[in-house]
C-alpha positions as CSV (number, residue, x, y, z in Angstrom):
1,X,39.1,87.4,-66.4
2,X,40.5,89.1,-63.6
3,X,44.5,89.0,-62.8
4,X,45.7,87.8,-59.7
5,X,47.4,90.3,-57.5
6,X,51.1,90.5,-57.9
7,X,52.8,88.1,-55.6
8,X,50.1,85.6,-55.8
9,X,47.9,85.0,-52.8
10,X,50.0,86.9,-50.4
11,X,49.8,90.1,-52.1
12,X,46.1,89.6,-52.6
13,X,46.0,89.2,-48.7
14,X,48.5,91.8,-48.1
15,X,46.1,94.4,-50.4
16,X,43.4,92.6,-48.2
17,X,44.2,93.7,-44.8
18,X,45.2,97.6,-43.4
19,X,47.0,98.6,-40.9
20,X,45.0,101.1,-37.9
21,X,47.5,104.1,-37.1
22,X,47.3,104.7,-33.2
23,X,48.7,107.5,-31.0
24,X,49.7,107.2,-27.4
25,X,47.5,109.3,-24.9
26,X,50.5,109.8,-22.5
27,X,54.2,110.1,-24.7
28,X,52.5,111.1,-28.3
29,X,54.3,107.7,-29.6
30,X,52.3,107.0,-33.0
31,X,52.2,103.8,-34.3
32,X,50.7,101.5,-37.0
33,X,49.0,98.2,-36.3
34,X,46.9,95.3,-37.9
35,X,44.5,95.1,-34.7
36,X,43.9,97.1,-31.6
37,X,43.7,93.9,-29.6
38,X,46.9,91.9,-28.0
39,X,46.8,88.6,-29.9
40,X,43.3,86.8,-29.3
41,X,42.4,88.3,-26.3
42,X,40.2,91.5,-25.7
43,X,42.9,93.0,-23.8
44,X,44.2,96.8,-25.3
45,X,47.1,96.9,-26.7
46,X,50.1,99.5,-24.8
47,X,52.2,101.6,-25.9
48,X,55.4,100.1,-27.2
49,X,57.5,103.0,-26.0
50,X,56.6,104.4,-22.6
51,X,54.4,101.1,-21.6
52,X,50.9,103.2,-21.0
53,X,48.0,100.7,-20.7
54,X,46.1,101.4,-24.2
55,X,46.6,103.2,-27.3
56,X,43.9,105.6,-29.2
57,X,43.3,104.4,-32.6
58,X,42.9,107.3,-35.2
59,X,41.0,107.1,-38.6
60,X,43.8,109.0,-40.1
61,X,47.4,109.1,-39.6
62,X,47.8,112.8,-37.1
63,X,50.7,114.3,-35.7
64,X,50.8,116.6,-32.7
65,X,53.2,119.1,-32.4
66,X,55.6,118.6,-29.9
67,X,54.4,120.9,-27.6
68,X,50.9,119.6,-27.8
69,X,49.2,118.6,-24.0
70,X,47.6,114.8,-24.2
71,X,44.3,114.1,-21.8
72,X,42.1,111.0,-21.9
73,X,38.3,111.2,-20.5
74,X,36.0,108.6,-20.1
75,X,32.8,108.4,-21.9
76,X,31.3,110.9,-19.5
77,X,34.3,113.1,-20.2
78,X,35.9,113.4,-17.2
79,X,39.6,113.0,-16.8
80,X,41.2,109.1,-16.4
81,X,44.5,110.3,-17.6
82,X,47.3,113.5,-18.5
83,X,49.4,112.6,-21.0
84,X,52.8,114.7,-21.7
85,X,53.0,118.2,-21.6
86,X,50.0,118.4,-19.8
87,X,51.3,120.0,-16.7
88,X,53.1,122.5,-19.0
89,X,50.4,123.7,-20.3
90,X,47.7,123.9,-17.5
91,X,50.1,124.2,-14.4
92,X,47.8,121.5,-12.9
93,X,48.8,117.6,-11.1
94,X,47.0,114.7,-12.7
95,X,45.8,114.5,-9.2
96,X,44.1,117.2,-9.2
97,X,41.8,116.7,-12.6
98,X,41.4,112.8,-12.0
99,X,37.8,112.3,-12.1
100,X,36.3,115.7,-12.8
101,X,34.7,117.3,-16.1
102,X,37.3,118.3,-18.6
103,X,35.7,120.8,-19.3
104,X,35.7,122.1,-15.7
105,X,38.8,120.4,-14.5
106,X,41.0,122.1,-17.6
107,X,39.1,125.6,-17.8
108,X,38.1,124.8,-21.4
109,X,36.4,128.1,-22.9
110,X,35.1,127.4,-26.5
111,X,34.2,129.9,-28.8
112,X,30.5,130.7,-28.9
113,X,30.1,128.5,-26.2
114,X,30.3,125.9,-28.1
115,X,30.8,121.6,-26.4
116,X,32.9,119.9,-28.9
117,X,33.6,117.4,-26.4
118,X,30.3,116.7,-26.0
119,X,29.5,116.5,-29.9
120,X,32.8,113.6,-29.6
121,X,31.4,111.9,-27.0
122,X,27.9,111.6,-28.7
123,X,28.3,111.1,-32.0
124,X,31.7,109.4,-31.9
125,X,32.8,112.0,-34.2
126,X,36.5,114.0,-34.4
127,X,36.3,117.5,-33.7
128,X,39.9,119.1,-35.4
129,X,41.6,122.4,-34.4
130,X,38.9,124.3,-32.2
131,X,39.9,127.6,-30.6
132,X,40.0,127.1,-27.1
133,X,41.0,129.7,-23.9
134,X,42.9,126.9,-21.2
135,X,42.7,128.7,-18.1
136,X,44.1,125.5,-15.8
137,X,45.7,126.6,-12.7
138,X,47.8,129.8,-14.4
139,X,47.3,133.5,-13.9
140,X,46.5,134.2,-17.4
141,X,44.9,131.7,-19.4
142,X,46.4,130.2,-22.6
143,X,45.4,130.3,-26.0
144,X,45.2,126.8,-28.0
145,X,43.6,124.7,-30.4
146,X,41.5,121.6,-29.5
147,X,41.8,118.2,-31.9
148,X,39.4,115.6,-30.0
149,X,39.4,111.9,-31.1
150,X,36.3,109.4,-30.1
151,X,37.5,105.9,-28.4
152,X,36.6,103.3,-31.0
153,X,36.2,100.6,-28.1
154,X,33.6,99.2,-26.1
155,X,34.7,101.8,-23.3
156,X,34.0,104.7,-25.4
157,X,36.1,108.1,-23.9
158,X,37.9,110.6,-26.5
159,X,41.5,111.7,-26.4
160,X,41.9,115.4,-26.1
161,X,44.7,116.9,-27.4
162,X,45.8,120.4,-27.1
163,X,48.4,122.3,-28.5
164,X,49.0,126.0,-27.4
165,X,49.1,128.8,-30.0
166,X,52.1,130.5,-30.6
């Protein structure tokens, strides 16, 4: 006969239910939460921190380096959002990459011509430290490595994050 958890019913629940880590597209806050929804509505959730609209929810726990640039795209990948250190790294406004390609918008060169954007956008897959030339708005481009995260909502989108090599 099986043994009830210890703490009775409420750590039989508690081993029951699992917390969602979640990053924030524009300050890099990183959280941990029991649903991605506020309360009972369909509404997002913000960030507790800075107060952005909606967090990304990650299948694993991730943490960006501190210099890392934050963009969000929609599900066509085009830019809805820059996130922090994004202007450091590419020398570009949000203004000026708000609805355009990321691709395009950013100056993303993968190697081998390679779209990991557009394997994340398709197949809702991550795509984790890809090589990447930024060329942005500076002189000489920058070298950096791509981590791409899928949005696990009904808007669908990825979070691109990228942080310059040293």
């Amino acid at each position: 006969m099986a043994q009830p958890a210890p703490g009775g019913l409420a750590g039989l629940l508690s081993n029951q239910i699992m917390s969602h880590p979640f990053i924030c597209p524009n300050c890099g806050h990183r959280s941990s939460e029991l649903d991605r929804n506020l309360g009972f509505t369909r509404q997002p959730k913000g960030c507790a921190k800075c107060g952005f609209a909606f967090l990304f929810e990650l299948l694993d726990d991730y943490y960006p380096a501190p210099d890392a640039a934050f963009f969000v795209c929609d599900r066509e990948g085009r830019v809805i959002g820059c996130g922090k250190n994004s202007f450091a790294l590419t020398g570009l406004e949000e203004e000026a990459v708000i609805g355009r390609p990321v691709a395009q918008a950013l100056g993303l060169e993968f190697s081998n011509g390679d779209d990991p954007v557009g394997t994340v956008l398709e197949w809702g897959v991550r795509a984790l430290g890809k090589p990447v030339r930024v060329s942005g708005d500076r002189d000489l481009p920058a070298t950096a490595r791509a981590d791409m995260f899928p949005a696990y909502d009904d808007e669908g989108g990825l979070l691109l994050v990228l942080t310059p090599d040293k």
